[in-house]
N, C-alpha and C positions, 0 to 999 in steps of 0.2 A: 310626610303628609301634614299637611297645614292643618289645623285645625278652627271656628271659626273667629278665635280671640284675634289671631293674628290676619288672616282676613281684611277682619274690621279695622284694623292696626295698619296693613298696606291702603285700603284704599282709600281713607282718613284722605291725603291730600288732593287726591282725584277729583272725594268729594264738594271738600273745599273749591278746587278748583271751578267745578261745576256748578256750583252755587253763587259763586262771583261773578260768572256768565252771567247766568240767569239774572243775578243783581241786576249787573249794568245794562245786559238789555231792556230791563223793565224801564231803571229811574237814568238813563244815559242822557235823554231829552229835559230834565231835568237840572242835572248836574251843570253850574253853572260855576266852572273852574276859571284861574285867572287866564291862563292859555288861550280860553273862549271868549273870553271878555274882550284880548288884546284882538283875540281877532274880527269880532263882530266891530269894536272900534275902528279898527283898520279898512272894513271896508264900508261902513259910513260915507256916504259922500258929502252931508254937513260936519263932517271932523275931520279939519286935518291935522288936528295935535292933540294927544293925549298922551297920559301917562298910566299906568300900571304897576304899582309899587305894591310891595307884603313888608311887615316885619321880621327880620332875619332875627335867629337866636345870638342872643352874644359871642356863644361856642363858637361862632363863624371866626372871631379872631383869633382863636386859637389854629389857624392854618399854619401858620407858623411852627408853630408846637407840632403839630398832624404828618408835618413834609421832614420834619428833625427826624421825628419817628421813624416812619417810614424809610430814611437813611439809615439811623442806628439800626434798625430790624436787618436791614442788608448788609450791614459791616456784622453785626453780632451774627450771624447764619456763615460768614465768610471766616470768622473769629472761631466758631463752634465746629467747623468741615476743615479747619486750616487749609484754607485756600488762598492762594495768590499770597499774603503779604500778610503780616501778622497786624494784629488789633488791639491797641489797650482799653478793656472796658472799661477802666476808671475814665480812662479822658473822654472816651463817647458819653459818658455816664454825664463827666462836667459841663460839656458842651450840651449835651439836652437840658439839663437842668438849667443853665444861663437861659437857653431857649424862653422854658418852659420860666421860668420868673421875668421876663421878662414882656411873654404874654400877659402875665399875670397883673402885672402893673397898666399894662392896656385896659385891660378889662376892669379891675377894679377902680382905680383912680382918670381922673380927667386933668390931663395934660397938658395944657394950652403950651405955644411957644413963649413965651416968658418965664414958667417954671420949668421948662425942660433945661431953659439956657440957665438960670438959675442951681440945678441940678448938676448940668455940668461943669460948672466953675467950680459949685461944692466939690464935687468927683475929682476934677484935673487940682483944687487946691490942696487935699488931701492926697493925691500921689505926689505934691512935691515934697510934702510936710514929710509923709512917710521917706520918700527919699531922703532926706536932706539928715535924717534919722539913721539913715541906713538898715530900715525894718522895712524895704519894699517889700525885696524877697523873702521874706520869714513871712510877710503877711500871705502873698499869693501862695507858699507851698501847705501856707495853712489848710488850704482845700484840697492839699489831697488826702486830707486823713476823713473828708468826708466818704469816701470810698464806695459811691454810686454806681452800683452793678445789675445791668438787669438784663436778661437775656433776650433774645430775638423773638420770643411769643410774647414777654410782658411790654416789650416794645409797640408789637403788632397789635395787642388786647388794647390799648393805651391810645393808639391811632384809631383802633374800630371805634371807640367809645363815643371821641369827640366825632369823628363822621356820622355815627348813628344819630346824634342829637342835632348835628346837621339836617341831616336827610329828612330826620321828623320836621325839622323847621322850614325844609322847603316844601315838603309835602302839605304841613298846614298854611302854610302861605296859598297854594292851592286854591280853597275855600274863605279864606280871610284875607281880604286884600283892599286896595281900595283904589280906583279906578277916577283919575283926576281929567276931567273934560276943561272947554272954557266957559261952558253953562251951569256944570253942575260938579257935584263928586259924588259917585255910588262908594259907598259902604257895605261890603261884603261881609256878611257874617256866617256863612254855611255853606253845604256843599249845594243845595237846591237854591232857592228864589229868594230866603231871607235875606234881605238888604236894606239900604235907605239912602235915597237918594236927597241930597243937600243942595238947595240953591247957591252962586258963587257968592252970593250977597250977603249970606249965613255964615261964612266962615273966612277963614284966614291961613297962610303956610305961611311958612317959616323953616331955613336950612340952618341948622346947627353941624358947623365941623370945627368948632373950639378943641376938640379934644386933637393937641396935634397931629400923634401919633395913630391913631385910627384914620386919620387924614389920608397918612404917607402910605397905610394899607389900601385908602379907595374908600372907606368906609362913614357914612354921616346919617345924619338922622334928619328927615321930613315931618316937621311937625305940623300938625291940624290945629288950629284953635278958634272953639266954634263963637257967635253970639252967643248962644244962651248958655249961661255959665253954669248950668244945670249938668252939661255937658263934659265930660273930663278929657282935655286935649289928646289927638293922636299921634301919639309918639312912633316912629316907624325907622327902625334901623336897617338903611340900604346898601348897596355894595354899588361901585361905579356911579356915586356921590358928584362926582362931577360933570357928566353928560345930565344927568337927572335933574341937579340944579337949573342947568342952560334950557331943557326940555320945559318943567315947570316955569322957569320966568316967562319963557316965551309965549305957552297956554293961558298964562296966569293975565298977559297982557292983551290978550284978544277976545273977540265976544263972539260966538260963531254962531250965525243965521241962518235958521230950517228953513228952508225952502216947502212952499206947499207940493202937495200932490200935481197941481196943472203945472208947476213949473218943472219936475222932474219930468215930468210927463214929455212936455213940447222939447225938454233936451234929450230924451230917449230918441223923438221924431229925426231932432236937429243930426 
């Protein structure tokens, strides 16, 4: 027999539930998400080019790192049941970790092709030197005594993390976006009506994909920079950087003309 602590403990989510109903039916007419936006743009008949862009989290490059995971977690479960074929967790351990420093250098440094190929001469100059020494192999079994082990839940915790921080970042992309026409730019700033809408005469874009390696993921940034230097530019890191590019030059090069009420009109008739 239940008693009513625990009750109140089961229907806790119900509750919840029922109140996020209620929410969205109240303020759902309100809620002016970027989904809504592409669509009310899309069916404009003075728009026929727009854009719809959010800032992604930087976490987003760590995909990379996220799909290693996601691999190690299924070799290490296959490793931990001995099934099929046996697993050394030292080298899944090496191989993530290459992974994951490798991300790491995405994210924090900016790349251009000139230092990467710089990079790489250093790198190939120094396997010859170490060759030529005969201290290759003593350098590379150096790493095994770094002895990286971690099982198929810290693997799986490790993937959940960066997705959760994903997922927040498209979910507030959502509400925060900005919405690029050939007359104007809305500025989203909330999940309701708070906005601002920018004449094209007031501002300026700009695509930066310097950083090379964020390139070769898909990944660049849509910069805003307004007239009034009052203003702090908008920096906006995208995904499919290259369609997006082509899509903005192309809005960015036309001026699109409202039609009045009698001429929508007499094409309704037409």
């Amino acid at each position: 027999m239940w008693d009513w602590k625990r009750w109140l403990v089961f229907s806790i989510p119900f509750i919840v539930v029922i109140l996020g109903a209620i929410a969205w039916v109240l303020v759902r007419n309100t809620i002016r998400t970027r989904i809504r936006m592409a669509r009310q743009l899309r069916d404009d008949p003075d728009i026929n080019e727009w854009l719809v862009v959010f800032d992604w989290s930087r976490k987003i490059l760590y995909l990379p790192t996220v799909l290693m995971s996601l691999i190690a977690a299924g070799l290490m479960v296959l490793h931990e049941q001995d099934w099929l074929f046996p697993v050394n967790p030292r080298l899944v351990g090496g191989i993530w970790l290459g992974v994951f420093f490798i991300n790491f250098l995405i994210d924090e440094y900016e790349m251009n092709l000139k230092v990467l190929l710089i990079v790489l001469l250093v790198a190939v100059a120094m396997i010859l030197w170490l060759t030529y020494l005969e201290w290759l192999w003593s350098f590379v079994n150096s790493f095994r005594h770094l002895g990286i082990q971690i099982n198929s839940t810290g693997y799986l915790i490790i993937a959940l993390v960066f997705l959760m921080a994903i997922l927040v970042s498209w979910v507030k992309g959502l509400f925060y976006y900005a919405a690029i026409t050939p007359n104007y730019l809305n500025c989203q700033r909330g999940p309701t009506e708070t906005g601002e809408q920018v004449s094209r005469e007031d501002y300026n874009t700009r695509i930066d994909t310097g950083d090379f390696l964020e390139r070769v993921l898909g990944f660049g940034e849509i910069i805003v920079t307004f007239h009034d230097t009052r203003r702090p530019p908008l920096k906006l890191l995208v995904w499919g950087i290259g369609k997006k590019a082509k899509k903005l030059e192309a809005l960015r090069g036309i001026l699109a003309v409202e039609r009045s009420p009698k001429d929508q009109s007499e094409k309704a008739e037409a």
